[in-house]
Kinemage of the C-alpha trace (Angstrom):
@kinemage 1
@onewidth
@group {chain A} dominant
@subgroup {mainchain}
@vectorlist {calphas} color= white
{ca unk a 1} P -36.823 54.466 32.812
{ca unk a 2} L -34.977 55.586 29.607
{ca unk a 3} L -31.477 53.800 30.749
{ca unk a 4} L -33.975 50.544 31.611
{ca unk a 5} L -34.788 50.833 28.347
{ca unk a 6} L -30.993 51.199 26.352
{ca unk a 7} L -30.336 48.434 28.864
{ca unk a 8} L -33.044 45.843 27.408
{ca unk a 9} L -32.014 46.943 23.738
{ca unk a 10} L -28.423 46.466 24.348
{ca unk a 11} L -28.475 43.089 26.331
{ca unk a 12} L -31.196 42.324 23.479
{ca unk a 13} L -28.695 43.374 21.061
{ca unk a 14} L -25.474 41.637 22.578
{ca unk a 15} L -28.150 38.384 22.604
{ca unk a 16} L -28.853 38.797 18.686
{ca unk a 17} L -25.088 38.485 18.180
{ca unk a 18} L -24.494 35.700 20.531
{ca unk a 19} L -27.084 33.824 18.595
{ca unk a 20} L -25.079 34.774 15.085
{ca unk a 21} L -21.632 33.613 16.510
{ca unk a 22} L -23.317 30.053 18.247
{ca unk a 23} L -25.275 29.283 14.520
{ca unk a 24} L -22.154 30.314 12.753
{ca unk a 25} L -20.441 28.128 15.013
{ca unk a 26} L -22.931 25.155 14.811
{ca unk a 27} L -23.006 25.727 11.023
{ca unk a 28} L -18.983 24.538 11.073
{ca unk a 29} L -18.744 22.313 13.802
{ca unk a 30} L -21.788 19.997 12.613
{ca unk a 31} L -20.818 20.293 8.820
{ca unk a 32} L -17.271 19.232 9.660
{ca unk a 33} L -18.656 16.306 11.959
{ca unk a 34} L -20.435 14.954 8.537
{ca unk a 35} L -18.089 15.513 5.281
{ca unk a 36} L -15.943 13.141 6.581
{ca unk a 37} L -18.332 10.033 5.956
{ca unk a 38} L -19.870 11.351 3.009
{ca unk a 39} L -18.807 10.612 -0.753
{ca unk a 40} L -17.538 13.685 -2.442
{ca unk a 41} L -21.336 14.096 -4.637
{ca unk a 42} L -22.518 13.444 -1.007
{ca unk a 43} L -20.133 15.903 0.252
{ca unk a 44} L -20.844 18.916 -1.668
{ca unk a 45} L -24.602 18.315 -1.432
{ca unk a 46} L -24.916 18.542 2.322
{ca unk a 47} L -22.815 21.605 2.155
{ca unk a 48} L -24.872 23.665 0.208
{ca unk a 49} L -28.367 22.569 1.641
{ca unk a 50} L -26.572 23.819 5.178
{ca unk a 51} L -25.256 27.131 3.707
{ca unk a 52} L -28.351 27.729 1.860
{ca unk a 53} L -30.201 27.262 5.323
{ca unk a 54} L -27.794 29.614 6.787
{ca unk a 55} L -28.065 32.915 4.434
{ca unk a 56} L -31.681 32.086 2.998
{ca unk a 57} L -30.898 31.430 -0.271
{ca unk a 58} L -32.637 28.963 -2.360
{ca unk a 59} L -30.537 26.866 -4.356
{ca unk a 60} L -26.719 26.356 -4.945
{ca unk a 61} L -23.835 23.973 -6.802
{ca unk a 62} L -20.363 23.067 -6.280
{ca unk a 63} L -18.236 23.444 -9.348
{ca unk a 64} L -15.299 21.748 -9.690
{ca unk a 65} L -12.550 22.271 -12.126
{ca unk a 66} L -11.340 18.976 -13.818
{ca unk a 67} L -9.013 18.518 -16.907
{ca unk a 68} L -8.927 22.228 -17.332
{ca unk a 69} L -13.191 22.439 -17.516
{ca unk a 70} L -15.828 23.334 -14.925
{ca unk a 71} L -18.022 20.398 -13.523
{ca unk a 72} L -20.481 20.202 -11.343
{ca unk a 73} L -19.779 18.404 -8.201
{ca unk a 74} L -23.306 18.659 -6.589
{ca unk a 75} L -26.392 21.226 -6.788
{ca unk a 76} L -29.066 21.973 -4.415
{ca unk a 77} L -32.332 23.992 -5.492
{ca unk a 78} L -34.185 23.975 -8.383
{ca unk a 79} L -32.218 25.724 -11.168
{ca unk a 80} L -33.423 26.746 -14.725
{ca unk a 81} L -31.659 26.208 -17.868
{ca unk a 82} L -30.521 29.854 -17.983
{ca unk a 83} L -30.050 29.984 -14.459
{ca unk a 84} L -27.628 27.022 -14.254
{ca unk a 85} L -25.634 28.397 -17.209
{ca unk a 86} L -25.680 31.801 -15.403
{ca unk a 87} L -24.043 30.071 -12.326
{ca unk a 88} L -21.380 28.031 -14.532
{ca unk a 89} L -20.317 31.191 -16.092
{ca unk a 90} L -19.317 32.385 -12.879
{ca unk a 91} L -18.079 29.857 -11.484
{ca unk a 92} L -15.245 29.826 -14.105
{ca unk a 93} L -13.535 32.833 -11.881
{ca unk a 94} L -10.280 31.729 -10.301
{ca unk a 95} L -10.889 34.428 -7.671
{ca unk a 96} L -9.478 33.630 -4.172
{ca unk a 97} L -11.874 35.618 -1.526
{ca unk a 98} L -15.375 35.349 -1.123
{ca unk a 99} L -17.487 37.669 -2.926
{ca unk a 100} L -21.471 38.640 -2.900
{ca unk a 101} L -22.412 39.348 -6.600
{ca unk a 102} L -25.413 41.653 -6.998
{ca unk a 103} L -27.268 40.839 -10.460
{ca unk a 104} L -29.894 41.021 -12.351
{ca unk a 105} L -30.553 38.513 -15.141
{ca unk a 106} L -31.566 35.416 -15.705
{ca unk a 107} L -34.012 35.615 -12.955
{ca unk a 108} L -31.481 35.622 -9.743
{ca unk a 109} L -31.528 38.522 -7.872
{ca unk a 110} L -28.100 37.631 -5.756
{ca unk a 111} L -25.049 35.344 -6.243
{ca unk a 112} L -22.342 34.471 -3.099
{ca unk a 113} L -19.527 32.854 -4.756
{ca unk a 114} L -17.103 31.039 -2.228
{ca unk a 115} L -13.646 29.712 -3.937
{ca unk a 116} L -12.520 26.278 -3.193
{ca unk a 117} L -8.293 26.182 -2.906
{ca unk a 118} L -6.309 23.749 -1.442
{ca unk a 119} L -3.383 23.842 1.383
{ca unk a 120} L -1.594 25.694 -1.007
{ca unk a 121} L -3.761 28.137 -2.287
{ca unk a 122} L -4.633 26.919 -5.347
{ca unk a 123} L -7.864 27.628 -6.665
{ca unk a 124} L -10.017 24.487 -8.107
{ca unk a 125} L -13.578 25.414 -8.077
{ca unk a 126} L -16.143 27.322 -6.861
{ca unk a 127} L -19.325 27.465 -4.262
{ca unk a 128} L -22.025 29.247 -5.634
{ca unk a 129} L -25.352 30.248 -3.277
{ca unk a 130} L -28.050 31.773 -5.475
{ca unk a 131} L -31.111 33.804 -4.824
{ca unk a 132} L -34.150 34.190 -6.943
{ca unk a 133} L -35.900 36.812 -4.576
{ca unk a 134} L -34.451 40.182 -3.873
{ca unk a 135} L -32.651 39.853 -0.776
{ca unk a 136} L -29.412 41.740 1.589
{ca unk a 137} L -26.527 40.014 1.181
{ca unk a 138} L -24.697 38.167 4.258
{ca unk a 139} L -22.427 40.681 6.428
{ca unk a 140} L -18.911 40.110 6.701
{ca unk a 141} L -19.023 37.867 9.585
{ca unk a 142} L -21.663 35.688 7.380
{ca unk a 143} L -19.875 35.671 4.387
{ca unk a 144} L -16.163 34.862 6.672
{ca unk a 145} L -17.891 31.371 8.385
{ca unk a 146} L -19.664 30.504 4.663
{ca unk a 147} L -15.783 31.029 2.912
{ca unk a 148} L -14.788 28.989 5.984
{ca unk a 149} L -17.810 26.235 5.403
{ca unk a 150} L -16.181 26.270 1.839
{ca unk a 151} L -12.664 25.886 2.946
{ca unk a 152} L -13.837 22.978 4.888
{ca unk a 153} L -15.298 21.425 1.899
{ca unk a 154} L -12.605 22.138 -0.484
{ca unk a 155} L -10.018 20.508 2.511
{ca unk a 156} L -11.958 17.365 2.615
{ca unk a 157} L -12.417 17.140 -1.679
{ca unk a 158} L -8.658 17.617 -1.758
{ca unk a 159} L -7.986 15.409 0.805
{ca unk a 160} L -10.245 12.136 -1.107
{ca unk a 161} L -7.993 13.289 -4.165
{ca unk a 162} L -4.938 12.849 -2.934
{ca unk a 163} L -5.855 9.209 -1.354
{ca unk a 164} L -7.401 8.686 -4.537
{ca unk a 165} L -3.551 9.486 -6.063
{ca unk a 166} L -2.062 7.624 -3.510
{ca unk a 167} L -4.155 4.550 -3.864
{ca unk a 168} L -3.771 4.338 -7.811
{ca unk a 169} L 0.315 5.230 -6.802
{ca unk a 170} L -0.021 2.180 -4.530
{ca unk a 171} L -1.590 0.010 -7.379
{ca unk a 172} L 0.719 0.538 -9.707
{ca unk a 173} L 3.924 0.124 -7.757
{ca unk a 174} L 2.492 -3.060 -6.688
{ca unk a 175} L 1.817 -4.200 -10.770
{ca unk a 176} L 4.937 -3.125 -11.271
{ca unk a 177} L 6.738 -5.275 -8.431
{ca unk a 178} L 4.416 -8.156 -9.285
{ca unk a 179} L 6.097 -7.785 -12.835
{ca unk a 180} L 9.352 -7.594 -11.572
{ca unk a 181} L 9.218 -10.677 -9.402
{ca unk a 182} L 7.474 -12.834 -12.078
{ca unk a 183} L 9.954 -11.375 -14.775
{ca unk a 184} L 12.634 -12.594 -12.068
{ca unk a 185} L 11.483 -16.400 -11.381
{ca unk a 186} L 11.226 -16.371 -15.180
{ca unk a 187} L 14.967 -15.740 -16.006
{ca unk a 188} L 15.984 -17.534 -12.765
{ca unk a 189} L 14.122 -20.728 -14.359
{ca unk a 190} L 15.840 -19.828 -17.960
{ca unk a 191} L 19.257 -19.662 -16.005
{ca unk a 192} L 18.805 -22.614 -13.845
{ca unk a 193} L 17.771 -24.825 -17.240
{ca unk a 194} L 20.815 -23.340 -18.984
{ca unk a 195} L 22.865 -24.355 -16.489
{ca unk a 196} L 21.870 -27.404 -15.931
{ca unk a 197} L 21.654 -28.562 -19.739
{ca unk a 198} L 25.204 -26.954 -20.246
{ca unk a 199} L 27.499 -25.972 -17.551
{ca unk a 200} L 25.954 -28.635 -14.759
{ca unk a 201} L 26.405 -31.152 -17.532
{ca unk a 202} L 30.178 -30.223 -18.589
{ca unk a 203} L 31.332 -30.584 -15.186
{ca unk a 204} L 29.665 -33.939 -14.354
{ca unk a 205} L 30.962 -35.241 -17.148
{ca unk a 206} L 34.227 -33.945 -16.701
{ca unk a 207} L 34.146 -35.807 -13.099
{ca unk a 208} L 33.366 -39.095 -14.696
{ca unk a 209} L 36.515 -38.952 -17.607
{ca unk a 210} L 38.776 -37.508 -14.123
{ca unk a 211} L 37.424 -40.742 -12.184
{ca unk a 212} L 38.068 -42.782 -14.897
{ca unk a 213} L 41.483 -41.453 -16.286
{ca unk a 214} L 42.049 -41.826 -12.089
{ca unk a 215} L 41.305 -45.548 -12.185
{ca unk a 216} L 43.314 -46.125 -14.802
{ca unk a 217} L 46.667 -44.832 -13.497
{ca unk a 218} L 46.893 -47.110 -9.966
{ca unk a 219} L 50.390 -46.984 -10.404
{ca unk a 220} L 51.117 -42.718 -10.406
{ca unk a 221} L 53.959 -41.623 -7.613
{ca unk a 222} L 52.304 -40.545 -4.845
{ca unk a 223} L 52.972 -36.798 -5.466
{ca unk a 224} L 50.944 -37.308 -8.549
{ca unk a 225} L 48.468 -39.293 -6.990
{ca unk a 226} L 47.591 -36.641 -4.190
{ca unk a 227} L 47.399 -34.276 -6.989
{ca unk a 228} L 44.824 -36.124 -8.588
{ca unk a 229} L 43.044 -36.799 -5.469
{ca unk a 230} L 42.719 -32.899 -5.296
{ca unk a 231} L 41.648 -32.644 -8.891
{ca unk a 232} L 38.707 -34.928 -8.915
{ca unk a 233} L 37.576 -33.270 -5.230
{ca unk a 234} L 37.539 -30.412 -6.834
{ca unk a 235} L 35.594 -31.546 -9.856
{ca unk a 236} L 33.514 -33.020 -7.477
{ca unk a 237} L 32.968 -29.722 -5.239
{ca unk a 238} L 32.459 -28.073 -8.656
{ca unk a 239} L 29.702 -29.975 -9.767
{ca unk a 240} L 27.842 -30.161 -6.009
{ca unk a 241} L 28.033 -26.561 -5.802
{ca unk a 242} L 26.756 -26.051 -9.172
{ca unk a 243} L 23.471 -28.560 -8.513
{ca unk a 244} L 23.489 -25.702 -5.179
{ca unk a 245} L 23.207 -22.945 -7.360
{ca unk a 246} L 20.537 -24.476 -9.817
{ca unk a 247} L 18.444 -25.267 -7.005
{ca unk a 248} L 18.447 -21.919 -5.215
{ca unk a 249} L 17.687 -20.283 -8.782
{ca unk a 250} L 14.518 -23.243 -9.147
{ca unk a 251} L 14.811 -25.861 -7.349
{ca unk a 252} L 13.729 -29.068 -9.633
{ca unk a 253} L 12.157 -30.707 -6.319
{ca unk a 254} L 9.547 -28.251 -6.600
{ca unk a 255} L 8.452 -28.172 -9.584
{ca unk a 256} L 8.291 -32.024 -9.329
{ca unk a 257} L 7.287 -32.776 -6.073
{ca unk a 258} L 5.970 -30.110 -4.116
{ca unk a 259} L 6.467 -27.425 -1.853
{ca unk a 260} L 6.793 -29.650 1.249
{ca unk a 261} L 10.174 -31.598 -0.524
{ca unk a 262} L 11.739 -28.084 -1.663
{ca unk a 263} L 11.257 -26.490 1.679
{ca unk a 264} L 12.493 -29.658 3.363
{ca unk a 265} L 15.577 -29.747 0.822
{ca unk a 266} L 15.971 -26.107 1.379
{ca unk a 267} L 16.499 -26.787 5.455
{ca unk a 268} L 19.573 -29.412 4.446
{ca unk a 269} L 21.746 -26.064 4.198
{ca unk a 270} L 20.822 -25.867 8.233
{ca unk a 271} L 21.255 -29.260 9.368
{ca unk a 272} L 24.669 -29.285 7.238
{ca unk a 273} L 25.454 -26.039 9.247
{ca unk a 274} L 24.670 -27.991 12.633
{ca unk a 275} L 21.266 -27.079 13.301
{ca unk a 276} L 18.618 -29.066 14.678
{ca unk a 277} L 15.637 -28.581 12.464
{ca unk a 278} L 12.140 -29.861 13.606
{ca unk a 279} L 9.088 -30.921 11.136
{ca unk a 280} L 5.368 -28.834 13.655
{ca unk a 281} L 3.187 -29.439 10.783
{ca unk a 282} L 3.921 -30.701 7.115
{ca unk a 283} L 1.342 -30.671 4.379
{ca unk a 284} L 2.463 -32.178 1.203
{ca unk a 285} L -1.052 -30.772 -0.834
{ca unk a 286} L -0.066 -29.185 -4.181
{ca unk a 287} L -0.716 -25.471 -4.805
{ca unk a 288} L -0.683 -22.945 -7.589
{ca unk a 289} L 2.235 -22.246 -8.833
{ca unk a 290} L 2.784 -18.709 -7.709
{ca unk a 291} L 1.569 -19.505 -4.441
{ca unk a 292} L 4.714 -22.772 -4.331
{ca unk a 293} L 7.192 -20.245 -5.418
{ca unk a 294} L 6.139 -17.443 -3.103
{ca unk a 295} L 6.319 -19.472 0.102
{ca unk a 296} L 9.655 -20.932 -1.225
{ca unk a 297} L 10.847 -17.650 -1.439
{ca unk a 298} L 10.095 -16.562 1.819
{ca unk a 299} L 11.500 -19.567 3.485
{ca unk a 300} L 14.240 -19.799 1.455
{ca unk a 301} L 14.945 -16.185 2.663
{ca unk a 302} L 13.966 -17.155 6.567
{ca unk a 303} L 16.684 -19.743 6.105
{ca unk a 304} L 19.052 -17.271 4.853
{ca unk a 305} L 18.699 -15.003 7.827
{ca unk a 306} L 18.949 -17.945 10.435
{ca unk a 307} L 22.035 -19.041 8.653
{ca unk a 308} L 23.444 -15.480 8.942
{ca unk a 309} L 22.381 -14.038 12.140
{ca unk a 310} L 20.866 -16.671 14.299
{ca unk a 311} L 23.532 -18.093 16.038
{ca unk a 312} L 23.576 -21.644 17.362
{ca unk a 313} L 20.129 -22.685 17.892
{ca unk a 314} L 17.388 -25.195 16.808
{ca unk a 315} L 14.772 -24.236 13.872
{ca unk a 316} L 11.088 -25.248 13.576
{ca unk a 317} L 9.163 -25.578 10.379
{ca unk a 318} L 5.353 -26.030 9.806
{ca unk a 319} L 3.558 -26.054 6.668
{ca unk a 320} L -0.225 -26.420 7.053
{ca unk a 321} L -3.350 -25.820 4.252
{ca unk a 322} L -6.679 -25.396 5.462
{ca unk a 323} L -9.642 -23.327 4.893
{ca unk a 324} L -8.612 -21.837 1.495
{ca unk a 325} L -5.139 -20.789 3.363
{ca unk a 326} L -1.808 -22.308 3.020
{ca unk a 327} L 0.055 -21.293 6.556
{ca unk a 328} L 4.124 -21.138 6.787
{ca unk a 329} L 5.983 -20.515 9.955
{ca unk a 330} L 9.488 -20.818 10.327
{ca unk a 331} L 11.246 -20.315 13.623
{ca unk a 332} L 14.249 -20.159 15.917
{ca unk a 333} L 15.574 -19.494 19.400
{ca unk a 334} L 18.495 -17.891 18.222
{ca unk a 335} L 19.596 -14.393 18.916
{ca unk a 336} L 16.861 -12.757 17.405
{ca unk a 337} L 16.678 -8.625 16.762
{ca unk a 338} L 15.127 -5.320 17.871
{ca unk a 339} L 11.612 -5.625 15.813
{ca unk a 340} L 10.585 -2.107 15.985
{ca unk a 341} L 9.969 -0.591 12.624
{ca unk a 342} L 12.522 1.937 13.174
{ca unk a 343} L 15.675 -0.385 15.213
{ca unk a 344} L 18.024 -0.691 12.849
{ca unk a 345} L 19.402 -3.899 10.647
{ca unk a 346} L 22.134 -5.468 9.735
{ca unk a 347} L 23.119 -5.750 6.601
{ca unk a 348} L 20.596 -6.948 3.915
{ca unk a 349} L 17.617 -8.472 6.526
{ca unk a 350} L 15.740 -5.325 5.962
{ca unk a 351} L 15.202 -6.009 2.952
{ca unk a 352} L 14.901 -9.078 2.855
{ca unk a 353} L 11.728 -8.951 5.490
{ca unk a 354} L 10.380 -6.422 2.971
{ca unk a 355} L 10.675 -8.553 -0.179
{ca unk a 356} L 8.696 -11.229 2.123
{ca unk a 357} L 5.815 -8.996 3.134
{ca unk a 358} L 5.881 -7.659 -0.698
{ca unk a 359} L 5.450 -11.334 -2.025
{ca unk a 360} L 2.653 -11.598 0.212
{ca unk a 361} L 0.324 -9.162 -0.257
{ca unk a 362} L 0.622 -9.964 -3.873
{ca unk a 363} L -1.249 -12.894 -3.348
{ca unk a 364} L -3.670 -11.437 -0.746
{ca unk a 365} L -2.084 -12.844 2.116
{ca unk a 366} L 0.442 -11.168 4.438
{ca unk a 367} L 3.519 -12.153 6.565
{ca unk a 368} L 3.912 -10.938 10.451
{ca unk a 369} L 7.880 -10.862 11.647
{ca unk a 370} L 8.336 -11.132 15.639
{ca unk a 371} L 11.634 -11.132 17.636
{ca unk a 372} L 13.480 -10.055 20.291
{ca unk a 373} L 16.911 -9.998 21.161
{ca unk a 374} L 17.968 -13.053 22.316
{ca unk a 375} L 14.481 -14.578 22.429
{ca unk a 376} L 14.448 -16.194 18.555
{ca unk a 377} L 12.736 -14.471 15.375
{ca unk a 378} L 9.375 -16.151 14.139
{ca unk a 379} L 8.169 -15.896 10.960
{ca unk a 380} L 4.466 -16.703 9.520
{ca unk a 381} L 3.711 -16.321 6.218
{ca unk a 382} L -0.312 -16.783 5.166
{ca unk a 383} L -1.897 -16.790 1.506
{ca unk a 384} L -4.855 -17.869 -0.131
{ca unk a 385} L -4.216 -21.615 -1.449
{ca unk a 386} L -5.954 -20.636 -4.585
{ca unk a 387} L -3.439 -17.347 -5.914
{ca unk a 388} L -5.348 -14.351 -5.573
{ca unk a 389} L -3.637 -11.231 -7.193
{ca unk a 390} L -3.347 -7.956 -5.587
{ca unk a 391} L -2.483 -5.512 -8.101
């Protein structure tokens, strides 16, 4: 009868623990299963009213250390004046373990303060678990699952941070490459005009005086006349190439006609290279002016890579604006390339296909960039008609 009876008081005993480990266990699993969706406030909140639950105490906050001062993150409980200021006062420890603080003023009988680090170990705040009413404090196995509840918490506050810091790093690279591309189409327009009003002028008139000087000397040897010849086709090449150059700096057709014309204009560098280019859709509506230059951009750079890595094929353009969105594709059969984000590019392309997506996104749209080898590259490039700025 006696062993019956250390029987029944151990498996009793053995039962009592079981029951510990599975609401320790439940505590952690079913916390973790909720941070996640919560707002940090919301965060800190549920974690307390849980750990309070656990170790029957009756109120709690999460201090947080910002800008070199203790804030509270969240409370839970009803907390006097002097209480609250007891619990801030202690919360200013940088201590790394959990620790059960037995006191005796300001009407709390029992303080369980948990330290929030992050992956490195560094501290930034504190859980604090309060009790008015005289009470035991949690054994170590308690106190172990709440400093884990608390490294839980802290994992999931540091965690928001850094998006937070990699969000506002995210903003301000894109301001900053928004700058840079507007501060480039600026001086490309200032170059373009100075060339045009200076250089673009010097040689066209220097053309005309060579074709006139030419038509007055009929009778020149024919040495000298060759050499002439050769002059003026060079004067002539000159000022072709430097109309060329303007227009891929800022092109005057589309500031004057549209984005439809300077696209169109732009594909005269394929046919003159012996491609067949094909017209899908062609919208001649006018847009902002950001949104003109950004598509420009991208085909001019789609026309770029064709020319340089294609091959011997036949291009298709379509321009199209409906629905608030102004829709560019350009395409080819050529000999298109491994599109995986990590097959590797020749020379510039890379760059180039980031540049695209970049000028994109700062307008709230977005490009998408399929190929395969020897099955053509296709490009579509999609932005709100009306400019819409993503800084």
């Amino acid at each position: 009868m006696h062993n019956d009876n250390g029987s029944a008081l151990a498996l009793r005993s053995q039962y009592r623990q079981w029951e510990s480990r599975a609401a320790r266990l439940s505590l952690l699993v079913d916390t973790g299963r909720e941070l996640g969706a919560l707002s940090p406030t919301e965060m800190g909140e549920r974690m307390l009213q849980r750990a309070c639950a656990f170790c029957a105490m009756d109120s709690g906050l999460v201090v947080r250390e910002l800008n070199g001062e203790g804030q509270v993150l969240a409370s839970h409980g009803a907390h006097s004046n002097e209480q609250r200021v007891a619990l801030l006062a202690l919360g200013d420890s940088a201590a790394t373990q959990a620790q059960c603080l037995p006191i005796d003023k300001s009407e709390l009988q029992l303080v369980i303060r948990l330290p929030l680090t992050t992956a490195q170990g560094q501290p930034f705040g504190n859980v604090l678990l309060a009790s008015a009413v005289k009470i035991n404090p949690p054994d170590d196995e308690d106190l172990e699952s709440l400093q884990l509840l608390a490294t839980l918490l802290a994992a999931h506050l540091d965690n928001q941070r850094l998006h937070g810091d990699l969000l506002a790093r995210e903003r301000t690279m894109s301001e900053l490459v928004h700058r840079l591309l507007s501060a480039q189409e600026d001086e490309r327009r200032r170059v373009a005009y100075d060339l045009h009003d200076g250089l673009a002028q010097t040689l066209a008139g220097l053309h005309q005086r060579l074709q006139g000087f030419a038509s007055q000397c009929p009778t020149l040897p024919q040495t000298q006349q060759q050499e002439l010849r050769t002059i003026l086709e060079l004067a002539q090449r000159c000022v072709r190439e430097g109309r060329q150059a303007i227009g891929g700096l800022r092109p005057q057709l589309l500031d004057d006609f549209g984005l439809l014309h300077a696209i169109d204009k732009e594909a005269d560098r394929l046919r003159d290279a012996g491609y067949r280019v094909q017209w899908l859709q062609r919208s001649d509506a006018r847009l902002s002016a950001n949104v003109e230059i950004t598509l420009f951009r991208i085909a001019q750079e789609g026309i770029n890579n064709i020319l340089k890595h294609a091959g011997p094929c036949s291009v298709r353009v379509s321009l199209d604006n409906q629905a608030g969105q102004a829709q560019l594709r350009v395409e080819d059969d050529g000999q298109g390339f491994e599109a995986a984000p990590d097959a590797p590019r020749k020379g510039n392309s890379g760059l180039g296909l980031a540049a695209m997506h970049e000028r994109a996104s700062l307008l709230g749209g977005h490009l998408r960039c399929s190929s395969e080898p020897g099955r053509g590259t296709r490009l579509l490039a999609q932005v709100p008609s009306a400019e819409v700025h993503q800084p």
